[in-house]
C-alpha positions in Angstrom: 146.3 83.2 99.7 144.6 86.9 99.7 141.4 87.5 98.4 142.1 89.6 95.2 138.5 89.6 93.7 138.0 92.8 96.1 140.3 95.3 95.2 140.4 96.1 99.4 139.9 93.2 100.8 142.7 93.7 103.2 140.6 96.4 104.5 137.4 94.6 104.7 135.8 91.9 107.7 134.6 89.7 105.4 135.9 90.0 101.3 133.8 87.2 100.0 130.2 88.0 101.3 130.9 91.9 100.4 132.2 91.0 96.9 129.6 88.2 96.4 127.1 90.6 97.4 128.3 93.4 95.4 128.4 90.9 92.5 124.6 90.4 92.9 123.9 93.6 93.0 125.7 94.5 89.8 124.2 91.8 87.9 120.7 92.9 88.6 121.5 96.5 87.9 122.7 95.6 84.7 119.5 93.4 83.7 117.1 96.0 84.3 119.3 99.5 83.6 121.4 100.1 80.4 124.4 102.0 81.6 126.4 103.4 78.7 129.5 105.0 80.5 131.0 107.5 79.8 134.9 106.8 81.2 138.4 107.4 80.7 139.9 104.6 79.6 142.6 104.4 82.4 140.4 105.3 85.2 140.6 103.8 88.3 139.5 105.0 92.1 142.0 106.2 94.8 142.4 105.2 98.0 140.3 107.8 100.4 138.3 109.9 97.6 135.4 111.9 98.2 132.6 110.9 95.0 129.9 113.0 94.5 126.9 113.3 92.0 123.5 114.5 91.1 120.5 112.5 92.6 117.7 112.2 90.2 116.3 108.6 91.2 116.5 106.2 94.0 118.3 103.8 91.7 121.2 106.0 91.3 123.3 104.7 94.0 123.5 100.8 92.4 123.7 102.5 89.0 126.7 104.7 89.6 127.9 101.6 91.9 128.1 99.2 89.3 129.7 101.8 86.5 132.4 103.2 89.0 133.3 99.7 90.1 133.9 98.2 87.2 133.4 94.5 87.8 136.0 92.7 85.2 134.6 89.0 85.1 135.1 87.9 88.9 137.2 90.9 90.0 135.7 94.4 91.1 139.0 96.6 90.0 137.5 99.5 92.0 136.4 99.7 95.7 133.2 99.8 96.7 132.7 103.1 98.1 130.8 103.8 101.1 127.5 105.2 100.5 126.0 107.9 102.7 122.3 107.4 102.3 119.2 108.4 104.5 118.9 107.4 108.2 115.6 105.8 107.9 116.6 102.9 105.7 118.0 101.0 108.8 114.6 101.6 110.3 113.4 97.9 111.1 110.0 98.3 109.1 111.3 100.8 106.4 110.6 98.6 103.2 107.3 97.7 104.4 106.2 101.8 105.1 107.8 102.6 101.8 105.4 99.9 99.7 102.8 100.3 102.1 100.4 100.9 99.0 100.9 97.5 98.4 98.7 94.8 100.0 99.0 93.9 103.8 100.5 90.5 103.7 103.7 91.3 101.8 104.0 94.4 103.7 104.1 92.9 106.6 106.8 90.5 105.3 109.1 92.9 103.8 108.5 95.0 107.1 110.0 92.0 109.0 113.0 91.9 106.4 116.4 92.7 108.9 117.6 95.8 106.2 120.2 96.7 108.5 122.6 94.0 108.1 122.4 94.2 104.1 123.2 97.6 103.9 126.1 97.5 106.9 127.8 94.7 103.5 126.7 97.1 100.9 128.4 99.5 103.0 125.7 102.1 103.3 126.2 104.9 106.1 123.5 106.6 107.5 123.1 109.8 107.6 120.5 112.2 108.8 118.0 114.6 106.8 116.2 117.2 108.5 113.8 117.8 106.1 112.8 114.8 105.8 112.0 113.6 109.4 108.6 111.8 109.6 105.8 112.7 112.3 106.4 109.3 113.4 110.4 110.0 114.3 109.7 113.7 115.2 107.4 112.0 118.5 110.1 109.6 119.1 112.6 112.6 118.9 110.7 114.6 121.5 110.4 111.2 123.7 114.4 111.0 123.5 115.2 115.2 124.4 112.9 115.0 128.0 109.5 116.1 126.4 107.9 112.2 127.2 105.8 113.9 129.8 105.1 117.0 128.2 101.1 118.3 127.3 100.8 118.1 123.5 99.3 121.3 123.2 102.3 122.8 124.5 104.9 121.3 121.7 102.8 121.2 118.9 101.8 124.1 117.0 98.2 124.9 116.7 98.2 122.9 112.8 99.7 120.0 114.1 97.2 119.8 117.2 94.6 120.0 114.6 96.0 117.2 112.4 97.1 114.8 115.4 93.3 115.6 116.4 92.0 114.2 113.2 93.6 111.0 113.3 93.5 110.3 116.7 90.4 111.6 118.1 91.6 113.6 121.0 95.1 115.0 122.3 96.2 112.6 125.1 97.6 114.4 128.1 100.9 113.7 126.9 103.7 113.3 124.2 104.4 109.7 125.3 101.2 108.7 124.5 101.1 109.2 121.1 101.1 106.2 119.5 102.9 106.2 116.2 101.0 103.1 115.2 97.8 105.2 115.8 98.9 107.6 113.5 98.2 105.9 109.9 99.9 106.9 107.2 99.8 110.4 108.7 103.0 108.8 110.8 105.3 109.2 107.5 104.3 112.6 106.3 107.4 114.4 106.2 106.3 117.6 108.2 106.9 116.6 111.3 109.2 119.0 112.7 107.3 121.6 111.0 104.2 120.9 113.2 106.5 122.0 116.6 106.3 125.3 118.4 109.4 127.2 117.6 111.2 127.2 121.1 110.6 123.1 121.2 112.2 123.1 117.9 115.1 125.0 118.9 115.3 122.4 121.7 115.7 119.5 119.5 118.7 121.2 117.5 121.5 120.4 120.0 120.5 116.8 119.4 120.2 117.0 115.9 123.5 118.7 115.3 125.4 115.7 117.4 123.7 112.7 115.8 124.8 114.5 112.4 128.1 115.7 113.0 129.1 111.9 114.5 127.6 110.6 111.0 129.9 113.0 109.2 132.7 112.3 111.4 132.1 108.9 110.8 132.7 109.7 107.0 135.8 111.1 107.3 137.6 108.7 109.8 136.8 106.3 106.5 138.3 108.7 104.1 140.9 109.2 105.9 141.5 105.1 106.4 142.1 104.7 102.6 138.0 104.3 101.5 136.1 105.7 99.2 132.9 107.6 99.9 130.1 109.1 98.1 127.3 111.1 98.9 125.0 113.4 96.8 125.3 117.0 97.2 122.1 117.7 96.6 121.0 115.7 99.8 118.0 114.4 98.1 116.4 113.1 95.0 115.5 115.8 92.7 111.8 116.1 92.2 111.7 118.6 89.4 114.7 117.7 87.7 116.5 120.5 88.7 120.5 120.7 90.5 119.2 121.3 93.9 120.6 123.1 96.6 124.2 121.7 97.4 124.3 121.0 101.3 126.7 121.3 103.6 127.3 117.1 103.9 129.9 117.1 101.1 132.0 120.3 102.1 132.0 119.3 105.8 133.2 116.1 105.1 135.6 117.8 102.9 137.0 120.5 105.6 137.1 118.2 108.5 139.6 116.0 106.2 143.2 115.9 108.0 144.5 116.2 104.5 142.1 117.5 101.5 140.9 114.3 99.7 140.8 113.6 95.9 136.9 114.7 95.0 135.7 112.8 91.9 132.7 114.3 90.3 130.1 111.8 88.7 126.7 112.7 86.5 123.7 110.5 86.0 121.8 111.1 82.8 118.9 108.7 82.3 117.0 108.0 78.4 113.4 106.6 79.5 111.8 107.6 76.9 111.9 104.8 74.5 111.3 101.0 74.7 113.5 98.0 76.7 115.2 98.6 79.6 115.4 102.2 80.9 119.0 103.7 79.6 121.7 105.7 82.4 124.4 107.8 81.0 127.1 107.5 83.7 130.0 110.3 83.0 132.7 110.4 85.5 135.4 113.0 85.5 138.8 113.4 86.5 139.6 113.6 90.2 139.9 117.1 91.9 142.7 118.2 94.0 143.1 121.0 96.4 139.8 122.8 96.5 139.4 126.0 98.6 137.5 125.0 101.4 137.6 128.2 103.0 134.5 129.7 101.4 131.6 127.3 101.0 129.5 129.1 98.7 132.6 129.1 95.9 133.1 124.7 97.0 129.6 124.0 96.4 129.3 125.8 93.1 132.6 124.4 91.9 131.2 121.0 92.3 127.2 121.9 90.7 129.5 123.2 87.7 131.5 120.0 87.4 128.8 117.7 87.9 126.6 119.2 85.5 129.4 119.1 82.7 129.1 115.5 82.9 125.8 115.4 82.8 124.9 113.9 79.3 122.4 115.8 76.9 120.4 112.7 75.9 117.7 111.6 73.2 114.7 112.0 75.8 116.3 115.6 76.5 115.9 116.5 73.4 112.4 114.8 72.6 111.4 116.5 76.2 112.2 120.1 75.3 110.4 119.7 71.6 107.2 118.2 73.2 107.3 121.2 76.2 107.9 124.1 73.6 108.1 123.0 70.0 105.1 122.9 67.5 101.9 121.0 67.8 102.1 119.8 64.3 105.0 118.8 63.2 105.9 115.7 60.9 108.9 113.1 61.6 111.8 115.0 59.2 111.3 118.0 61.5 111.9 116.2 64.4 115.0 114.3 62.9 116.4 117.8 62.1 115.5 119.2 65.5 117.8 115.9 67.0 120.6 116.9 64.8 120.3 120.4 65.5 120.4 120.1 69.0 122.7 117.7 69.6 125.3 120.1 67.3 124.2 122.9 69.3 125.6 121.0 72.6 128.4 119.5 71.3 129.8 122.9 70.4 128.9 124.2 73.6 130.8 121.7 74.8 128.6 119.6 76.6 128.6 116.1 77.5 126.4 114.1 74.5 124.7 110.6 75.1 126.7 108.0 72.5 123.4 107.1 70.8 123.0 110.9 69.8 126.6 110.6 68.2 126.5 107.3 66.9 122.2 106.7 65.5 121.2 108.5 62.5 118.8 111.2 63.6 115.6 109.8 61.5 116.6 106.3 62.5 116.1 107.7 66.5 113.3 110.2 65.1 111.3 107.1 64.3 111.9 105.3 66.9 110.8 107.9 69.7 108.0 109.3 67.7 106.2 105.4 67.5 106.7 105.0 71.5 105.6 108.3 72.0 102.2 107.9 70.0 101.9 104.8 71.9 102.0 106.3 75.2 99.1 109.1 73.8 101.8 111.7 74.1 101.2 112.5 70.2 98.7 111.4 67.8 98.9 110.8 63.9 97.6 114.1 61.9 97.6 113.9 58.1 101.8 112.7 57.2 102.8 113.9 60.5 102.2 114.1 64.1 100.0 116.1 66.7 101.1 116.7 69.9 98.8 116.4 73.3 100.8 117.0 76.0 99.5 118.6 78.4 101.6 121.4 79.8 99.4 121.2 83.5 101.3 118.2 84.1 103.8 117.9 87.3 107.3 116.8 87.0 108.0 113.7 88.1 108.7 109.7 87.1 105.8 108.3 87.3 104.4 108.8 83.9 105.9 109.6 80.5 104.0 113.3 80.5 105.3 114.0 84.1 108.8 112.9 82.2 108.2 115.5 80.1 108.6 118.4 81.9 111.3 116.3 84.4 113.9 116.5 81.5 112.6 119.6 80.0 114.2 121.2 83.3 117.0 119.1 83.6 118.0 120.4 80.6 117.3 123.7 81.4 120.0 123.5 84.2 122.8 122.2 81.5 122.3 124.6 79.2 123.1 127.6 82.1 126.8 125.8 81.5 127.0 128.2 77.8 125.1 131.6 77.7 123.7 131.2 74.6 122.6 128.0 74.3 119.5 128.3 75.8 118.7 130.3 72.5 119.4 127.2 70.2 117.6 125.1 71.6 114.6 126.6 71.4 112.9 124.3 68.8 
């Protein structure tokens, strides 16, 4: 009897410990992340399609994995699509680096925890990220191209002699040893390739440009075997909340194809500013066919437009751009009517809206934000309405509601280029 709770098992080693695991996962993505989704009704995944999305979080990949899936009971209707993600997760030790703010014992567990394995079932595919490469893997990268015996001082630049001098003492007499275990938590800055002399870069790059074109290649023998795979554009997380650069992964994936593959565009919107669990607006478009590859620049912007057109305009959007640039006294009524009169504003532009904006009365949702708001300090009571004390100095990011702020405030900024004159109206 076949295995039909995978929708490809008869493509996969071992159906029940992927779909069992896939089950798990989904289960404990849906008990900490509300997904609303935002799918047409007769959807459903092709054989050998190319997904891509924007990156905003490092729980994007289970999120959008546990939407596009669409686990029905015991069956997963959709495959599990291969996920290209970075290099240095199958790093024995990763998990313990990553927490390494943590304290020492559990560190060293989860350092000792065999990641590779899990991810080969979860169907994660490595791939490489320049940027990104750690001081720790730049020395090991210079051991691997012949510069093991090499003096230091003659393949680092005069910064990164001066930095490896700080934590180590002295510069031994040679690359080899340099002991990443020496290094600290210097070892997982990611400069390292920026700390090499130009000419040993440039000897690296040959290297490089193997280990990343077999990883691609890798991609599209899959695609072209009937899976799915996704990857991010963008390459990255965003850290300001802004569409990044696309990169090159998705369109040479794309043009190395034998024959051009479906590419479905998927947005991730998240609503973290309120209480419970942490709200993800997953909207998934319809497949595209036939894309001119023959001029990148025209590829990546067709797929920034269509991912951001699915991006959903949600309630902490909205509350984001009226704490960045709205009044500093304002009283709950006002905000309700800002709600409403934003969320028009993007509807007619045609924007993709967050259900709850659509479906919650706007004072019902005013109240609501404005009471978690005050008690995260991000406004105060003043007279019968509200102060705000944000503080504009603050950084984007997700660690704390007021680095949310801006994080949104931004994101938003990038959906609103879709219209030319929404920007305007929603100026609070």
């Amino acid at each position: 009897m076949s295995f039909n709770w995978l929708s490809d098992a008869e493509l996969d080693p071992h159906p029940p410990f992927t779909w069992l695991t896939a089950c798990c996962f989904d289960l404990a993505v849906r008990a900490v992340v509300r997904n609303a989704e935002l799918i047409p009704p007769d959807f459903h995944i092709e054989p050998g399609t190319l997904v891509v999305s924007n990156h905003l979080r490092d729980c994007d990949v289970p999120v959008l994995t546990a939407a596009l899936c669409r686990r029905r009971g015991l069956r997963i209707l959709n495959p599990l699509p291969f996920c290209a993600a970075r290099e240095d997760l199958f790093r024995r030790g990763f998990v313990g680096d990553l927490l390494s703010t943590w304290p020492r014992p559990i560190t060293w567990a989860l350092g000792h925890v065999p990641l590779e394995g899990l991810f080969r079932i979860l169907r994660v595919q490595p791939i490489r990220r320049i940027r990104e490469f750690t001081l720790a893997e730049t020395v090991a990268a210079l051991r691997n191209a012949g510069f093991a015996g090499a003096d230091p001082r003659r393949v680092f630049s005069a910064r990164g002699q001066r930095e490896l001098e700080e934590v180590l003492g002295s510069l031994p007499a040679r690359v080899d040893q340099i002991e990443p275990s020496r290094l600290g938590p210097r070892r997982l800055a990611h400069w390292g390739l920026r700390r090499l002399r130009p000419e040993v870069l440039r000897a690296l790059v040959p290297g490089f440009r193997a280990t990343i074109s077999g990883q691609i290649g890798r991609l599209v023998e899959l695609i072209s075997t009937g899976r799915v795979v996704y990857l991010a554009p963008e390459g990255v997380t965003s850290r300001s909340g802004r569409f990044g650069c696309v990169r090159a992964g998705a369109w040479e994936v794309y043009r190395r194809c034998a024959k051009p593959p479906p590419v479905l565009p998927v947005a991730l919107s998240y609503d973290p500013l309120c209480s419970g669990r942490v709200r993800a607006v997953v909207g998934v478009g319809q497949a595209l066919r036939e894309l001119d590859a023959a001029c990148r620049r025209e590829f990546d912007a067709r797929l920034r437009i269509e991912i951001l057109r699915l991006s959903a305009v949600t309630c902490s959007h909205l509350a984001s751009r009226f704490i960045a640039v709205g009044p500093r006294v304002f009283t709950t009524p006002t905000f309700a009517r800002w709600l409403a009169h934003a969320g028009n504003a993007a509807r007619q532009a045609g924007l993709t809206l967050d259900p709850l904006l659509t479906h919650a009365s706007p004072m019902r949702l005013a109240r609501e934000r404005l009471a978690w708001l005050a008690r995260r300090s991000l406004i105060a009571p003043a007279g019968s309405g509200w102060r705000n004390r944000w503080n504009d100095d603050v950084q984007p990011a997700w660690a704390t509601p007021a680095a949310v702020v801006p994080y949104l405030d931004n994101a938003l900024d990038d959906i609103a280029t879709l219209d030319s004159g929404l920007a305007g109206k929603l100026a609070p």
